[in-house]
N, C-alpha and C positions, 0 to 999 in steps of 0.2 A: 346719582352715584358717580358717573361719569364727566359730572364738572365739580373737581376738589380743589378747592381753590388753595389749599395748603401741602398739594402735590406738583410739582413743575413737571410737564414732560420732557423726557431726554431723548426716547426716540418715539416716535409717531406712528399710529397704526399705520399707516399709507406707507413707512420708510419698512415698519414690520415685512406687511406685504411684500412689496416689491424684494427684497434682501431674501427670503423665506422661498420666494417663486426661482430667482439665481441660485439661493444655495443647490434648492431643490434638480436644478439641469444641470451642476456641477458632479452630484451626485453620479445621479443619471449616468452622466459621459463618464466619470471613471470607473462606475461599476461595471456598466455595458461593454468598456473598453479591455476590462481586464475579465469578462464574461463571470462574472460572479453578482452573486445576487446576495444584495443586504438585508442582516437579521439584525431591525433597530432594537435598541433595547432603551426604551424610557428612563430617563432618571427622573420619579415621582418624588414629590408631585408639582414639581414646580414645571419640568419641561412638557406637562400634557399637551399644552395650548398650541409650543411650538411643533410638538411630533403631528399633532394633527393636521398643521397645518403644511407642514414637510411632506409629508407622505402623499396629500395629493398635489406635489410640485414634482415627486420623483415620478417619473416615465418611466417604470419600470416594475417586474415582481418587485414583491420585499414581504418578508413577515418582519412582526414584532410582538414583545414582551416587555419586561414591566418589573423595576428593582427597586427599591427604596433606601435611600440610607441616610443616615442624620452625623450632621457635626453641628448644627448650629443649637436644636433646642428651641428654647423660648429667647435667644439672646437677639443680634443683630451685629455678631461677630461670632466666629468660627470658634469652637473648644479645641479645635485639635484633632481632635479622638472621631472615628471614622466608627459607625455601627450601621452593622445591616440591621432594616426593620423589615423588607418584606425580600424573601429573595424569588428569581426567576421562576416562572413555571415550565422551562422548557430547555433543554441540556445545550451549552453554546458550541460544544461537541465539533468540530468542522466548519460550524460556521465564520462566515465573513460578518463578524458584529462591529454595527454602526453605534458607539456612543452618543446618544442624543441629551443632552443635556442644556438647562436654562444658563446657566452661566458657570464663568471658572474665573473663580478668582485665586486663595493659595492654590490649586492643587493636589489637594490631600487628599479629597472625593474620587475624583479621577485616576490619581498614581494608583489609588485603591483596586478602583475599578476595571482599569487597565489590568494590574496585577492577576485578579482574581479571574479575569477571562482568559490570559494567558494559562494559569495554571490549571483550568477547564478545557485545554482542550483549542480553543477558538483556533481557528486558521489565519484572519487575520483580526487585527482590531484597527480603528476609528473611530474619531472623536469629532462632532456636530455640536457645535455652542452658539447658541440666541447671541449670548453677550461674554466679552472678552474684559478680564479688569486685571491687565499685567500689572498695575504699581501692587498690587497683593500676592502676586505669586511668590510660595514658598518654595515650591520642588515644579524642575521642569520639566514641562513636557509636551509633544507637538501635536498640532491640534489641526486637525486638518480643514475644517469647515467652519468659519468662522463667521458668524452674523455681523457682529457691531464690537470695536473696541470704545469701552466707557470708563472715564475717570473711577478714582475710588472715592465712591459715593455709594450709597449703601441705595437701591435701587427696589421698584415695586411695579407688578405689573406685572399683564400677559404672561400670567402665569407662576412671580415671585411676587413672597409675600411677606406681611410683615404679621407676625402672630396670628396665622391663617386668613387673615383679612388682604383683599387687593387684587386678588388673583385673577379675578374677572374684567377688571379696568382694561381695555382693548390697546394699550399704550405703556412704553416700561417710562416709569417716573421716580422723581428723588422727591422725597420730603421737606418744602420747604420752611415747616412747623411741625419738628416730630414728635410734639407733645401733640396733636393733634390726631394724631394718626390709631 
């Protein structure tokens, strides 16, 4: 499964690692610093792989929870149109929430989610991205925990995927036969 020879890697488990263990003592130092304690909140189901792997890089409490929302469908481009499919099981009320998310490309996910925590309440908000892809951003906005900036290329792996398939591949990869895929 893990030698596809019609997928190229872009970033490597080993670059995951190491970037994943720095974000993770980035965290660390500024929540420690500012005495606040972060409440991650997953964006499912693409960023599982990276929260999990996050969380034991942060030195520190922290709970987490767990949102879901779709703009893509069954495509490999964005519709636009932002829907919740599964929302929080726990009030963001006070808390300091950590957006954990597998990548950002428009936008639109994000402004959403940001939004929507502000009007709940949160104290503060932050944004944690595996992977960064500005040539597609639509609405800005500042991201404070950045993994990897990656061309626009439509990406799979550790966790993104492409028609539920790929998500387990240890490595984020482009398709270089996406009839293949």
């Amino acid at each position: 499964m893990f030698n596809e020879p019609h997928i190229r890697p872009l970033v490597t488990a080993h670059q995951i690692a190491e970037r994943v263990r720095e974000m993770g003592a980035e965290i660390a130092r500024d929540y420690s610093a500012e005495n606040r304690v972060p409440h991650a909140v997953c964006v499912l189901k693409g960023a599982c792989m990276f929260l999990g792997d996050l969380m034991r890089s942060v030195e520190l409490p922290m709970t987490i929870d767990f949102i879901a929302v779709s703009s893509y469908g069954g495509s490999t481009t964005s519709s636009g149109e932002v829907r919740l499919v599964k929302d929080l099981d726990q009030s963001v009320q006070r808390q300091d929430v950590l957006i954990v998310e597998d990548i950002v490309d428009t936008g639109l996910t994000l402004s959403y989610l940001v939004d929507l925590f502000w009007r709940r309440g949160a104290s503060s908000v932050r944004i944690a991205t595996l992977l960064d892809k500005k040539a597609r951003r639509r609405i800005s906005l500042p991201v404070d925990y950045v993994g990897f900036e990656i061309p626009d290329e439509f990406v799979i792996g550790y966790g993104l995927d492409f028609d539920e398939r790929y998500r387990n591949l240890p490595y984020v990869g482009v398709a270089v036969d996406p009839s293949r895929l």
